[in-house]
C-alpha positions, -999 to 999 in steps of 0.1 A, spaced: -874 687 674 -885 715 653 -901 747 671 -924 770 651 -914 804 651 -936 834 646 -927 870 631 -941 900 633 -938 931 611 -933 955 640 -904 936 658 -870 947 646 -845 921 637 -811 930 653 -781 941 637 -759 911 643 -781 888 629 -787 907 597 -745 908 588 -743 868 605 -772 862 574 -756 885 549 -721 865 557 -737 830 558 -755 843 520 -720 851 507 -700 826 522 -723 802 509 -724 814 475 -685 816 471 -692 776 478 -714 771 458 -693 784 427 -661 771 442 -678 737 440 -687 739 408 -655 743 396 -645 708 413 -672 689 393 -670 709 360 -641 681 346 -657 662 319 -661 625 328 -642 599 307 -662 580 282 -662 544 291 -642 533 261 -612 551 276 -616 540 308 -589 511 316 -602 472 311 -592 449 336 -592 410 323 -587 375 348 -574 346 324 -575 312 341 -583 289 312 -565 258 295 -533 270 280 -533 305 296 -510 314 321 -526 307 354 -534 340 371 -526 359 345 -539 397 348 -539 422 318 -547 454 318 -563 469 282 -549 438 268 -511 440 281 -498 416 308 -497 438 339 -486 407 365 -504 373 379 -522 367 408 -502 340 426 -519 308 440 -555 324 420 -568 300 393 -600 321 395 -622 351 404 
């Protein structure tokens, strides 16, 4: 439910809620930059980002699961994905 609220020019705004606003203003600009600091990390090109590869085919190791083409393990009982 939104309510519409009306000002007037002659009405003085109290105290409190000028330094709760000036507080809010400040607290949410030290977020704002603080946040900016968590997403500023470059992202890591796909081509370095770690390839995952099922083999299940005639002659391969059943299971098998590499990892940027190293055998990392096998997937026991799994003949497929």
């Amino acid at each position: 439910m939104t309510k519409t609220m009306h000002w007037s020019a002659g009405v003085p705004v109290p105290t409190w809620r000028l330094v709760a606003a000036a507080m809010l203003r400040g607290a949410s600009g030290l977020l704002a930059h603080w946040a900016s600091g968590l997403v500023s990390s470059p992202a890591r090109p796909l081509a370095e980002l770690p390839r995952l590869e099922f083999h299940a085919e005639a002659g391969a190791p059943e299971g098998a699961l590499y990892q940027d083409g190293e055998l990392v393990g096998w997937i026991p009982g799994v003949t497929r994905l």
